[in-house]
Residue frames as a rotation matrix with the C-alpha (Angstrom) as fourth column:
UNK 1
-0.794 -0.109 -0.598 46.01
-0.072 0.994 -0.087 -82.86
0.604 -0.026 -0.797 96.20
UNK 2
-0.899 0.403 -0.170 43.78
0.246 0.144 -0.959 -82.34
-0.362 -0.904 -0.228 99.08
UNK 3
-0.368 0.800 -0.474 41.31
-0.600 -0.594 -0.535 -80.41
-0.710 0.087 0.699 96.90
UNK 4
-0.482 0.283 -0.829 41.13
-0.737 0.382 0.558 -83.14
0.475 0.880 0.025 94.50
UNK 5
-0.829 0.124 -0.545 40.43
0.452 0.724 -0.522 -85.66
0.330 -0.679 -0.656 97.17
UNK 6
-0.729 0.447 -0.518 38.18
-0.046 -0.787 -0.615 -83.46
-0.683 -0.425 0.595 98.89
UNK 7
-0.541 -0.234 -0.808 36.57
-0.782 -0.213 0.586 -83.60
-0.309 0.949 -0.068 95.54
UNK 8
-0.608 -0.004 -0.794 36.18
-0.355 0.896 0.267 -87.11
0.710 0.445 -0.546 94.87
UNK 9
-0.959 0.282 -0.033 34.63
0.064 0.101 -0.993 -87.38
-0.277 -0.954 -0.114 98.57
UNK 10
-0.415 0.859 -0.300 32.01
-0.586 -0.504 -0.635 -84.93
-0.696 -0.088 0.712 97.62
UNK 11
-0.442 0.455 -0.773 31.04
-0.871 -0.010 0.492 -86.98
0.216 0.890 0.401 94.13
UNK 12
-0.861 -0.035 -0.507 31.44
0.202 0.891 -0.406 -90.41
0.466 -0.452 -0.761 96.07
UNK 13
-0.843 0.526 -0.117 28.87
0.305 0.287 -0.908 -89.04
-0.444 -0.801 -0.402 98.66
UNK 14
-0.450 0.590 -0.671 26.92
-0.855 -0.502 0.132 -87.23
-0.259 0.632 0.730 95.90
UNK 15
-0.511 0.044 -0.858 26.58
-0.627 0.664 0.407 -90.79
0.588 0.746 -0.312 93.99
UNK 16
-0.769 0.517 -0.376 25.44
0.544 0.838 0.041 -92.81
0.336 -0.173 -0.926 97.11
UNK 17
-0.647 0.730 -0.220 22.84
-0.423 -0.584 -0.693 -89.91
-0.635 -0.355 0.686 98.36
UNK 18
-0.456 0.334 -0.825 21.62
-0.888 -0.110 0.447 -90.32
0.059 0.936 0.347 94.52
UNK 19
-0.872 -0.252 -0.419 21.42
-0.120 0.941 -0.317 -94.35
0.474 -0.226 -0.851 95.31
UNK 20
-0.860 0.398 -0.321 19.63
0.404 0.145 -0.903 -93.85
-0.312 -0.906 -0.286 98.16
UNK 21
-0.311 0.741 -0.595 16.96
-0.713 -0.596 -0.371 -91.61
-0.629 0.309 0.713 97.04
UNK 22
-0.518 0.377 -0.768 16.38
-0.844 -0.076 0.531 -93.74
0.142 0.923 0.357 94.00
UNK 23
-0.871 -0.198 -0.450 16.36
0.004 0.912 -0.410 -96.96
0.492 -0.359 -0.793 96.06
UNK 24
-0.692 0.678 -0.248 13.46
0.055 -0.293 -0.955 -95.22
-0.719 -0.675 0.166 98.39
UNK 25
-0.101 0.681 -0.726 11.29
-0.995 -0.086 0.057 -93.73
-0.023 0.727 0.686 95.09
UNK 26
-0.450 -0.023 -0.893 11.37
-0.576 0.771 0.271 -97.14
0.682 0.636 -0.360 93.65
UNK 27
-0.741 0.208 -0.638 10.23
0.433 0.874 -0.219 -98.69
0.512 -0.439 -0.738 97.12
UNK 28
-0.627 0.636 -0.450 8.01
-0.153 -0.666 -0.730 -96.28
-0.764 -0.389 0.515 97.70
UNK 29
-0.077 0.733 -0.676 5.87
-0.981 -0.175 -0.078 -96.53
-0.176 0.658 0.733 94.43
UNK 30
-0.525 0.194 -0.828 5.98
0.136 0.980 0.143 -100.85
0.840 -0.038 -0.542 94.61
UNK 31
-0.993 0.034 -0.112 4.58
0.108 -0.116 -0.987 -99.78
-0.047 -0.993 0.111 98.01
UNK 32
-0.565 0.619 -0.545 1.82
-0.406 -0.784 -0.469 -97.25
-0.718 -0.044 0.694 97.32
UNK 33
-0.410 0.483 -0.774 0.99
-0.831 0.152 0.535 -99.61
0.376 0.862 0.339 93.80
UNK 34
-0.878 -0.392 -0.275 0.56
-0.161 0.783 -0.601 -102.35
0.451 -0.484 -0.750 95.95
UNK 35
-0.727 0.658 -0.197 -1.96
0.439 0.225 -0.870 -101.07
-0.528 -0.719 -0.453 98.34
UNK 36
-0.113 0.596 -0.795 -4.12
-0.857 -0.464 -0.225 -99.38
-0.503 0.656 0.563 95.09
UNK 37
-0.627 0.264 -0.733 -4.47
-0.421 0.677 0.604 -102.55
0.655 0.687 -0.314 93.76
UNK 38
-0.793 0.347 -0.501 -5.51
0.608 0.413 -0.678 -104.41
-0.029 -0.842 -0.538 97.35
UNK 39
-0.698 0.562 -0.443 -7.89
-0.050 -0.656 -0.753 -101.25
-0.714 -0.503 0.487 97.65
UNK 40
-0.453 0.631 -0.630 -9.07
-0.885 -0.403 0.233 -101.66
-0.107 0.663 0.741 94.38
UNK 41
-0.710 0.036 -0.703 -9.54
-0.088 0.986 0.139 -105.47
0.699 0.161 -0.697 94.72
UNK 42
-0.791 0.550 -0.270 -11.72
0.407 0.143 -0.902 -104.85
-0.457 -0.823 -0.337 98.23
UNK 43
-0.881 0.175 -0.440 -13.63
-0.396 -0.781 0.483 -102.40
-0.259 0.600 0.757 95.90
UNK 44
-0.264 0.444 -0.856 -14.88
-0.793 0.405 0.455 -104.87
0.549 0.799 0.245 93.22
UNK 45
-0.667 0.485 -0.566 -15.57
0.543 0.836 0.078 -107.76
0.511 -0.255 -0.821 95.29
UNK 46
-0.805 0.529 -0.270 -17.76
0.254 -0.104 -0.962 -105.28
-0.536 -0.843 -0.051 97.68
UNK 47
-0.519 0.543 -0.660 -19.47
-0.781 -0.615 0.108 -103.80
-0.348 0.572 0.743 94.62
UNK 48
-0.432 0.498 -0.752 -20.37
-0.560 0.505 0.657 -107.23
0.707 0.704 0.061 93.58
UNK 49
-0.846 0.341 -0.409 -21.76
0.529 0.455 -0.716 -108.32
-0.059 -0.823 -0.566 96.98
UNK 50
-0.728 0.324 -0.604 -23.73
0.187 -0.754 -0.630 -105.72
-0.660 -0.572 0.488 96.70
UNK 51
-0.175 0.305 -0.936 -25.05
-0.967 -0.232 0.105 -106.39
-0.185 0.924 0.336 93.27
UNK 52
-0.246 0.190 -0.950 -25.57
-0.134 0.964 0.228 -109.94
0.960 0.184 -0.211 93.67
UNK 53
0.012 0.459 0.888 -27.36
-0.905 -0.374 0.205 -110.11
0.426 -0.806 0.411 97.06
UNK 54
0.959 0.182 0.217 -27.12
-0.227 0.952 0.204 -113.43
-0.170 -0.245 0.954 99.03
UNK 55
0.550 -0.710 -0.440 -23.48
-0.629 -0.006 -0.777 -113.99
0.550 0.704 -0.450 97.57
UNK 56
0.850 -0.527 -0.005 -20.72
0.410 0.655 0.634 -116.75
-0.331 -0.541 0.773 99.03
UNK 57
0.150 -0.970 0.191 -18.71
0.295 0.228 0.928 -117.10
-0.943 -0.083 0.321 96.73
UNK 58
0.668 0.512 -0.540 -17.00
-0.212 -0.565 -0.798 -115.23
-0.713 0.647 -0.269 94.04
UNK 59
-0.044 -0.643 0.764 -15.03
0.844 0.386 0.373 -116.23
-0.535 0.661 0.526 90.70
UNK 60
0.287 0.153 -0.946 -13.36
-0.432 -0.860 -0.270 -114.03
-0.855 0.486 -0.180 88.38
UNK 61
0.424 -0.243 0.872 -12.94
0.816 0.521 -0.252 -114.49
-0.394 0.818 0.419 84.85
UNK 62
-0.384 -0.598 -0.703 -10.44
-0.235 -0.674 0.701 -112.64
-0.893 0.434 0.118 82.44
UNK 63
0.657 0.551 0.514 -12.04
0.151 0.572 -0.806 -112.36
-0.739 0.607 0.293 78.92
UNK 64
-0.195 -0.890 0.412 -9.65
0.500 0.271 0.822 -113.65
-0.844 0.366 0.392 76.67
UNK 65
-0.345 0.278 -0.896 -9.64
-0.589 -0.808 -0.024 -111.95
-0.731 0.520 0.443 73.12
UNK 66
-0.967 -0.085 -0.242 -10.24
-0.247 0.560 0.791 -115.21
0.068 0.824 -0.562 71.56
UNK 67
0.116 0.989 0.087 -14.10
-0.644 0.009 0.765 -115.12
0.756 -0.145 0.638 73.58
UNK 68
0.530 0.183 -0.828 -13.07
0.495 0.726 0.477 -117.62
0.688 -0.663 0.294 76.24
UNK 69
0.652 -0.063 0.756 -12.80
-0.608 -0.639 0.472 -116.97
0.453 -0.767 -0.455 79.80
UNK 70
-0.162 -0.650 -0.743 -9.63
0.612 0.524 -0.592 -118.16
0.774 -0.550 0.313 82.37
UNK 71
0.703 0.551 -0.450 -10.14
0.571 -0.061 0.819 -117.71
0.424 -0.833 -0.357 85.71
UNK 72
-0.231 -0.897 0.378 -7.75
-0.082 -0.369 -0.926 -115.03
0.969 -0.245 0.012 87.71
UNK 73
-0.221 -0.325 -0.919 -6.67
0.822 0.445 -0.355 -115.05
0.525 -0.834 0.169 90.98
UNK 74
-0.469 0.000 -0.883 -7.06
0.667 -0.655 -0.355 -111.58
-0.579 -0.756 0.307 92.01
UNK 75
0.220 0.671 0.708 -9.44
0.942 0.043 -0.333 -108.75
-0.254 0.740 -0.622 90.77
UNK 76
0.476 -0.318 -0.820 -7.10
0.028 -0.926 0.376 -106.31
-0.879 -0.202 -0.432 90.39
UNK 77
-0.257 -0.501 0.827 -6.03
0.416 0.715 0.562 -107.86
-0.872 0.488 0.025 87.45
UNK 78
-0.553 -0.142 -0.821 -5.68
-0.537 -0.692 0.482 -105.78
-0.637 0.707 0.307 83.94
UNK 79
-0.974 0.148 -0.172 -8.20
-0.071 0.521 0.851 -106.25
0.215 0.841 -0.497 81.17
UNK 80
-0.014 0.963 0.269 -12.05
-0.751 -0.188 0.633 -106.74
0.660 -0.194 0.726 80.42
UNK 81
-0.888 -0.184 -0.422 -13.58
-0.097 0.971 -0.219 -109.36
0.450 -0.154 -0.879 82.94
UNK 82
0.290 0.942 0.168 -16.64
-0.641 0.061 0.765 -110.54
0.710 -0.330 0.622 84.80
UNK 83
-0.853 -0.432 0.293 -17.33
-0.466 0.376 -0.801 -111.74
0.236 -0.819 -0.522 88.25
UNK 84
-0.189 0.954 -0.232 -19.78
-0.552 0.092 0.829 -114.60
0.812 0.285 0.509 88.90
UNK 85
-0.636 -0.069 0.769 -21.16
-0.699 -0.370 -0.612 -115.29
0.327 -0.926 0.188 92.25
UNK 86
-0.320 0.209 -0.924 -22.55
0.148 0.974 0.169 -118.40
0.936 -0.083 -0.343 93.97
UNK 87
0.414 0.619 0.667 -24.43
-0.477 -0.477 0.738 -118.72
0.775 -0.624 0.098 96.96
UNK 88
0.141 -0.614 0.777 -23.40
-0.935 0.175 0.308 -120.97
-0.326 -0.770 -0.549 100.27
UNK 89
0.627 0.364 0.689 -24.80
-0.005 0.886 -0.463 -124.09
-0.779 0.287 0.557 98.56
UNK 90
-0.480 -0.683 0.550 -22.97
0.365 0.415 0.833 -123.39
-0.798 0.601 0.050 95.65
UNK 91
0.353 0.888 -0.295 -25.94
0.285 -0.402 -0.870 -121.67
-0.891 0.223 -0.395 93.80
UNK 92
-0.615 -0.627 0.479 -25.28
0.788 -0.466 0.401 -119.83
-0.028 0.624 0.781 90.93
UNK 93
0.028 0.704 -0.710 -26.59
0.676 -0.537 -0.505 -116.12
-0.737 -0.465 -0.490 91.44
UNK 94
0.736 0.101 0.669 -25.31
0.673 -0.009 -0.739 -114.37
-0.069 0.995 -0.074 88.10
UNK 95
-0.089 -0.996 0.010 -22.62
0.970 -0.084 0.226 -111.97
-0.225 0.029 0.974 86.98
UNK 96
0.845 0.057 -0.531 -21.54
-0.044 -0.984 -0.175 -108.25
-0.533 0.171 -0.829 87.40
UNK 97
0.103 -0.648 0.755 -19.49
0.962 0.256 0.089 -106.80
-0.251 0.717 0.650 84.64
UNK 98
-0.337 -0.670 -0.661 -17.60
0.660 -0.669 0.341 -103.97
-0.671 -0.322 0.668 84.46
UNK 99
0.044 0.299 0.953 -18.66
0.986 -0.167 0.007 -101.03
0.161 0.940 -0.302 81.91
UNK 100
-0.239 -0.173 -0.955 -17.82
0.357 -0.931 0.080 -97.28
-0.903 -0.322 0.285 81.52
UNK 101
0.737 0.168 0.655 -19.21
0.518 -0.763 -0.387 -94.08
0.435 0.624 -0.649 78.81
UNK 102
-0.871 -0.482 -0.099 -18.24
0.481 -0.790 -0.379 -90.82
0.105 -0.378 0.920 78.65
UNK 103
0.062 0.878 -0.474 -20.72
0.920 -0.234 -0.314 -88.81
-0.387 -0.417 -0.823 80.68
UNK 104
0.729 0.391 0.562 -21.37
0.596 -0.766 -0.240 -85.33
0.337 0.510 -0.792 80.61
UNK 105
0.929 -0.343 0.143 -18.39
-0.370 -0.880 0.298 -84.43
0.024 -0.329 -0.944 82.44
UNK 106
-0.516 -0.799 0.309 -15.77
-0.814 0.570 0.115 -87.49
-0.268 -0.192 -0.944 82.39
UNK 107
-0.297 0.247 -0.922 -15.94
-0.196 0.929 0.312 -91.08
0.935 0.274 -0.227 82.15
UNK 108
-0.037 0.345 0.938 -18.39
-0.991 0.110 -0.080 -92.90
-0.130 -0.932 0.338 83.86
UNK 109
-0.517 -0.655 -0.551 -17.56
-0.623 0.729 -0.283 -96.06
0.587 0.197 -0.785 85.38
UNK 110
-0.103 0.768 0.632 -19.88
-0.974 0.053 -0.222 -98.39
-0.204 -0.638 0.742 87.11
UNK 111
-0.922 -0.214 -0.321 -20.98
-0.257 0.962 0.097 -102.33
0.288 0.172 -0.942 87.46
UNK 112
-0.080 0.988 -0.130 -24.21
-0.972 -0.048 0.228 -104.50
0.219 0.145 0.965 86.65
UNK 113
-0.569 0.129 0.812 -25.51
-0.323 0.873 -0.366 -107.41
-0.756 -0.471 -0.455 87.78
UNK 114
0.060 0.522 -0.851 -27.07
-0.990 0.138 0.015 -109.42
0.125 0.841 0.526 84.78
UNK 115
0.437 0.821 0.366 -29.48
-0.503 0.561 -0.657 -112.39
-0.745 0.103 0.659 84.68
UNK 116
-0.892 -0.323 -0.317 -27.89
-0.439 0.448 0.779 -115.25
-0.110 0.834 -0.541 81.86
UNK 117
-0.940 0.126 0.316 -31.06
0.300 0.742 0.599 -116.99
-0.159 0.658 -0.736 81.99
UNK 118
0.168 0.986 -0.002 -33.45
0.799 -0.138 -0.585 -114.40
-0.577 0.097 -0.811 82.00
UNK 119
-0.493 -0.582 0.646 -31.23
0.864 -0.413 0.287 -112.27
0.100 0.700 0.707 80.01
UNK 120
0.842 0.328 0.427 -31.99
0.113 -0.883 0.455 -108.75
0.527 -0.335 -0.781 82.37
UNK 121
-0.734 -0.638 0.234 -29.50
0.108 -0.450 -0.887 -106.51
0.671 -0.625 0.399 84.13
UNK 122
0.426 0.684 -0.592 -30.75
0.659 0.213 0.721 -106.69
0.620 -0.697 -0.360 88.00
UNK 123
0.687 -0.214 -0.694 -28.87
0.580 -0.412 0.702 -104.39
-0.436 -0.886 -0.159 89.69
UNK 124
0.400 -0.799 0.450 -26.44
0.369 -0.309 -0.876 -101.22
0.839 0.517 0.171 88.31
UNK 125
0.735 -0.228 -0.639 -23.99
0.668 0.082 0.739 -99.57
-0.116 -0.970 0.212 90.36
UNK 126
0.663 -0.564 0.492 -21.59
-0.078 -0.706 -0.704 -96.29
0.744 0.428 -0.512 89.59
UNK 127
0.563 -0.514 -0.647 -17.93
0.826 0.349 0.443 -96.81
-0.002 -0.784 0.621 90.93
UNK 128
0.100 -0.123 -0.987 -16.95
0.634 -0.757 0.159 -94.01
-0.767 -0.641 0.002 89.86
UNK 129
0.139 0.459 0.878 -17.50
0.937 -0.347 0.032 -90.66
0.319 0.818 -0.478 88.07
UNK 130
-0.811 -0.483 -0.330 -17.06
0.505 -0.863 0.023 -86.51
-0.295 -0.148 0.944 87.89
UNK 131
0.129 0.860 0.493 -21.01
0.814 -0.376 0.443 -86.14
0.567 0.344 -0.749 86.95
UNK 132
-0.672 -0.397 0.625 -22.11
-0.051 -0.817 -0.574 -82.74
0.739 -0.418 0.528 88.35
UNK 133
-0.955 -0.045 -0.293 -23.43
0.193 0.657 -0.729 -82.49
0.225 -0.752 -0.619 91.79
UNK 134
-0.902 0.424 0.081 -27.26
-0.040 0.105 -0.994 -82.63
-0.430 -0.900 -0.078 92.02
UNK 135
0.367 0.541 -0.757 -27.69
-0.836 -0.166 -0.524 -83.41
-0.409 0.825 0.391 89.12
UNK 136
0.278 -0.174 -0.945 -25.88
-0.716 0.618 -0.325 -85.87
0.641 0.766 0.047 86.93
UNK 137
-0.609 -0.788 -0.094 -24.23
-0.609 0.540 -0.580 -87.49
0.508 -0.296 -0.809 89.52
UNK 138
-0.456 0.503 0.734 -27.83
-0.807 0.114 -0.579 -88.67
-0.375 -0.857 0.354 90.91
UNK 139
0.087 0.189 -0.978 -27.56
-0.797 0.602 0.046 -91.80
0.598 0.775 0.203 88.59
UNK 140
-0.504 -0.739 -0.448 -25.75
-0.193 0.601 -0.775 -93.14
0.842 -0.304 -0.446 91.56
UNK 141
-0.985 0.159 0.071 -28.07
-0.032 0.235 -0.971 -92.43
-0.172 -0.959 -0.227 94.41
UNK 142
-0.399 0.864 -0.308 -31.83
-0.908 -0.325 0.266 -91.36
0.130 0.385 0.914 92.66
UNK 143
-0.636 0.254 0.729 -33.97
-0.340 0.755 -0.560 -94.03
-0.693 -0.604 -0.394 93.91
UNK 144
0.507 0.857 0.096 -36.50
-0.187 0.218 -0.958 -94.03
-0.842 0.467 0.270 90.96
UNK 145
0.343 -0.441 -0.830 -33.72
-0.916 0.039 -0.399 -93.76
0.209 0.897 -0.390 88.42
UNK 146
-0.621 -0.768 -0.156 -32.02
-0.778 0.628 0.011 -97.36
0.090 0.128 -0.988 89.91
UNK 147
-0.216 0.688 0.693 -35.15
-0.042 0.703 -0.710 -99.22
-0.975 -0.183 -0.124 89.96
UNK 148
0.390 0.066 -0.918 -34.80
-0.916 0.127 -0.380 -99.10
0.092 0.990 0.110 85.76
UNK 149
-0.205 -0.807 -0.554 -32.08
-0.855 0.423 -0.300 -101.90
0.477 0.412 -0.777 86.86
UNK 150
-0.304 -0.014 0.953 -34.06
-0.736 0.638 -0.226 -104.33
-0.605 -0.770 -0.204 88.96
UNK 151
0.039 0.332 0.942 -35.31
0.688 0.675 -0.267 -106.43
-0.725 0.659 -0.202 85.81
UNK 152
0.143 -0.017 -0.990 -33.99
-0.577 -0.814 -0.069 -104.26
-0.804 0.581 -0.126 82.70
UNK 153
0.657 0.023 0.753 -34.64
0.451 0.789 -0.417 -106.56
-0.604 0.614 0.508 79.57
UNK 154
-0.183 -0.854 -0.488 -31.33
-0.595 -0.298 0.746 -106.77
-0.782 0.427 -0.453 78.12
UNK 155
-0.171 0.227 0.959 -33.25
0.892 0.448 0.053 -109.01
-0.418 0.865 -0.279 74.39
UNK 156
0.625 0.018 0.780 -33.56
0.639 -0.587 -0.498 -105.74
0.448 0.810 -0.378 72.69
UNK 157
-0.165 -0.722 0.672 -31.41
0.398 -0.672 -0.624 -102.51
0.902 0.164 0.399 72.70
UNK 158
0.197 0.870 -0.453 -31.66
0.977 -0.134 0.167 -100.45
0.084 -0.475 -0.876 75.62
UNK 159
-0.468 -0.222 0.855 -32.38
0.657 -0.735 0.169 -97.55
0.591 0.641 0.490 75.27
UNK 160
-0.719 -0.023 -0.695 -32.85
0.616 -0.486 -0.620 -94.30
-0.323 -0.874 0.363 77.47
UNK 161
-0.206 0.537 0.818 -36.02
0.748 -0.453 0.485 -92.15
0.631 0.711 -0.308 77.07
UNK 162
-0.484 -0.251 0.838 -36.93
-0.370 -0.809 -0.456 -88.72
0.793 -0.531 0.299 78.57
UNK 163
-0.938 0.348 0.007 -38.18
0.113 0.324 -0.939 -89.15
-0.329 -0.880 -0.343 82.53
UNK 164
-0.519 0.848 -0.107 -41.54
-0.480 -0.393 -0.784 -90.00
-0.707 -0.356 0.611 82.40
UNK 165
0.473 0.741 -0.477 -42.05
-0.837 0.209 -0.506 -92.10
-0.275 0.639 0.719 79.24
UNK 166
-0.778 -0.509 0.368 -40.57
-0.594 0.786 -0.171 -94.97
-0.202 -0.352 -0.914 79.69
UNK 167
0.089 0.732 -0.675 -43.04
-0.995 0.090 -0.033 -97.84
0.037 0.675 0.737 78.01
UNK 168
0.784 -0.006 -0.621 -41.29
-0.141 0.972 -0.187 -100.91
0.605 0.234 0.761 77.38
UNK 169
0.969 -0.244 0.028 -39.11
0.069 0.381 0.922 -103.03
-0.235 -0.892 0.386 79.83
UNK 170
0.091 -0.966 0.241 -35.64
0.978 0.042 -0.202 -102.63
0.185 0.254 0.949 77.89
UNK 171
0.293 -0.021 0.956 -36.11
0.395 -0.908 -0.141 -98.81
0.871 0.419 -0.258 78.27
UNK 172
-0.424 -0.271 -0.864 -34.27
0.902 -0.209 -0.378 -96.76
-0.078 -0.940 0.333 81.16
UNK 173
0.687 0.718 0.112 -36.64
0.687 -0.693 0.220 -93.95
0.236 -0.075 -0.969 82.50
UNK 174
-0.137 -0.980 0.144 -34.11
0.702 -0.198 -0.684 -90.90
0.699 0.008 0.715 82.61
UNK 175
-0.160 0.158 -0.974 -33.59
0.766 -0.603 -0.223 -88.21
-0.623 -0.782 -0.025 85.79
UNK 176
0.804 0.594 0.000 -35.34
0.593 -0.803 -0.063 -85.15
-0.037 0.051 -0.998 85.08
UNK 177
0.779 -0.623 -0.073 -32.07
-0.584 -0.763 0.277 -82.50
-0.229 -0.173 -0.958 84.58
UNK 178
-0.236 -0.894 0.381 -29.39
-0.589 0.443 0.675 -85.11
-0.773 -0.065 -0.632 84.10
UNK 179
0.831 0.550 -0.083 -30.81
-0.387 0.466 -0.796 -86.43
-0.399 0.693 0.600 80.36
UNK 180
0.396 -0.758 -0.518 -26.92
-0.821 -0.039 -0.570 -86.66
0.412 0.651 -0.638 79.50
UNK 181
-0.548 -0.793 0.264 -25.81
-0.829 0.472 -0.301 -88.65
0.114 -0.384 -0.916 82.06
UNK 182
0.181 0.763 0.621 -29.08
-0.483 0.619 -0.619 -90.99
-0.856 -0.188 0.481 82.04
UNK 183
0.974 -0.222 0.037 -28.18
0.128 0.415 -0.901 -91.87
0.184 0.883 0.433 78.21
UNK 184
0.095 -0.911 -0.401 -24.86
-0.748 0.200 -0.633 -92.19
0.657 0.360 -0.663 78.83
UNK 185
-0.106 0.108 0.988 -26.05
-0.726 0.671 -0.151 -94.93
-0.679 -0.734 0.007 81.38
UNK 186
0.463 0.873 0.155 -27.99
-0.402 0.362 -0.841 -96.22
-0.790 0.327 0.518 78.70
UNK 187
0.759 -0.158 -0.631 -25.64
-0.621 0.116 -0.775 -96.29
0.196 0.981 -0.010 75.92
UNK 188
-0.512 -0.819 0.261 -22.61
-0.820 0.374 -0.434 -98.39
0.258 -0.436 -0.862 78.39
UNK 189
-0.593 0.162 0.789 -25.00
-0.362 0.822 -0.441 -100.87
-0.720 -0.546 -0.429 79.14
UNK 190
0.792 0.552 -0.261 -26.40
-0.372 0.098 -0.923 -101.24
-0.484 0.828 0.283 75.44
UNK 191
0.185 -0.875 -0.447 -22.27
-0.865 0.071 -0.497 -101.22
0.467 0.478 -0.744 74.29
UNK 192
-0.665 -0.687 0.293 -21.18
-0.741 0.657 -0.140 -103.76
-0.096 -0.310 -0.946 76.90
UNK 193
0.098 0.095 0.991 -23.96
-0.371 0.927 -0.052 -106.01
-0.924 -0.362 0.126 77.13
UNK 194
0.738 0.513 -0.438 -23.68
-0.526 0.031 -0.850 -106.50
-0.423 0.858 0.292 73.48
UNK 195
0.092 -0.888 -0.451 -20.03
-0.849 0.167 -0.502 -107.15
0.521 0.429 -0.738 73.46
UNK 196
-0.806 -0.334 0.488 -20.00
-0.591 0.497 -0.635 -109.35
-0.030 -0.801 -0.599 77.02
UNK 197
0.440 0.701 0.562 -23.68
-0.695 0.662 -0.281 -111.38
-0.569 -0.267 0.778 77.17
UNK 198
0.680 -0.148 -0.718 -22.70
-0.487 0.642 -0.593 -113.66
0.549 0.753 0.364 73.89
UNK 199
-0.374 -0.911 -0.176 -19.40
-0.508 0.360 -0.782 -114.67
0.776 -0.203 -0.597 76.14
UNK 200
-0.548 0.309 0.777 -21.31
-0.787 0.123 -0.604 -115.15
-0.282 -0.943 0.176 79.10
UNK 201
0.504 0.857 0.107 -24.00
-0.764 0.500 -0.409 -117.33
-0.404 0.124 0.906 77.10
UNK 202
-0.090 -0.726 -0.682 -20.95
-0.770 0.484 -0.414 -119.08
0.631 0.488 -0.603 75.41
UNK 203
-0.226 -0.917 0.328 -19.97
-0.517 -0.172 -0.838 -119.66
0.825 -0.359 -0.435 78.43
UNK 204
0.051 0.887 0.459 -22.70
-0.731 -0.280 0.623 -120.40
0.681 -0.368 0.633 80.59
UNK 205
0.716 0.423 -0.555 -22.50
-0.205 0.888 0.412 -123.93
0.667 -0.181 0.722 81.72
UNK 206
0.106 -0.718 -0.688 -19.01
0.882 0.388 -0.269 -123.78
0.460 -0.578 0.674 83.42
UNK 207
-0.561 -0.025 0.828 -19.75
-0.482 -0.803 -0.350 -120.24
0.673 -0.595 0.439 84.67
UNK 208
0.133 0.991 0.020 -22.29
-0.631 0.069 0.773 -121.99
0.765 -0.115 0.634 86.52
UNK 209
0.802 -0.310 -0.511 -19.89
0.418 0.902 0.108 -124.84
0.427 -0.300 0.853 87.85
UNK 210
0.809 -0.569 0.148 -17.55
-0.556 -0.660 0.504 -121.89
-0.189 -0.490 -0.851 88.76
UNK 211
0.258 -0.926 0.277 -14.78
0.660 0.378 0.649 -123.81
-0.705 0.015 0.709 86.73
């Protein structure tokens, strides 16, 4: 009798240990997802300060799959989208949009600032990547390579050529040693603006009004 009791005790305290533990995991990963979104939300709005100089205010859009945009509340939000930025006045200053290849070692992930009515990418920006180090990964800091993005005519393809021959204004001049990861710059911002300007030009007039 005792040893059955005894028994039962142990499964009883077995069962609420179990409880507990799962009760913690579970509030422990709503916890930890929580502040990875918040972190990733401080991210993207600093990357696009930074890519839209002068900036106030920022609106996201969520692009819908039907080509129209709805505005979200937070940019942590799942799915393609684009953030367009407004000075204090109310300005419109233009939109960065998200865009990622595979580089020469991983995906590379990264965000452009792009011109609707001069239809140019003004500013690029790598958020992250696994390029190697003193080489590929100087897409991100190489001072002559990010000056391809201060007026990069985005009306024809663009299209990466080797360092040093660079010709026409859609073309991105590539780092010397890093020819992989320079065209895989080239080919994410050829893929996206193709897929994402047309929405943006759709779109234009109430991106502008930030409704």
């Amino acid at each position: 009798m005792n040893a059955s009791s005894d028994g039962f005790k142990m499964i009883r305290l077995m069962t609420i240990v179990s409880l507990l533990c799962g009760v913690l995991i579970v509030g422990t990963q709503i916890n930890t997802q929580a502040r990875i979104r918040r972190n990733q939300e401080i991210i993207m709005r600093e990357s696009v300060a930074q890519l839209l100089p002068g900036i106030s205010k920022q609106v996201i859009y969520g692009i819908q799959p039907s080509g129209d945009l709805k505005i979200q509340a937070s940019a942590a939000t799942a799915g393609p989208r684009l953030f367009a930025g407004y000075d204090a006045s109310g300005k419109f200053l233009g939109v960065v949009i998200e865009a990622s290849e595979r580089g020469y070692a991983d995906l590379i992930s990264a965000m452009y600032a792009y011109a609707p009515d001069t239809q140019t990418i003004t500013g690029f920006q790598v958020v992250d990547m696994k390029e190697t180090p003193g080489l590929g990964n100087r897409i991100s800091t190489d001072p002559s390579f990010l000056e391809n993005f201060k007026s990069l005519d985005a009306t024809h393809p663009i299209a990466t050529v080797k360092h040093g021959a660079k010709k026409n204004p859609w073309e991105i001049d590539a780092i010397s040693g890093a020819t992989v990861s320079s065209r895989a710059v080239g080919r994410m911002l050829q893929k996206s603006v193709q897929d994402v300007a047309p929405v943006v030009q759709r779109n234009l007039n109430r991106i502008k009004r930030g409704e």
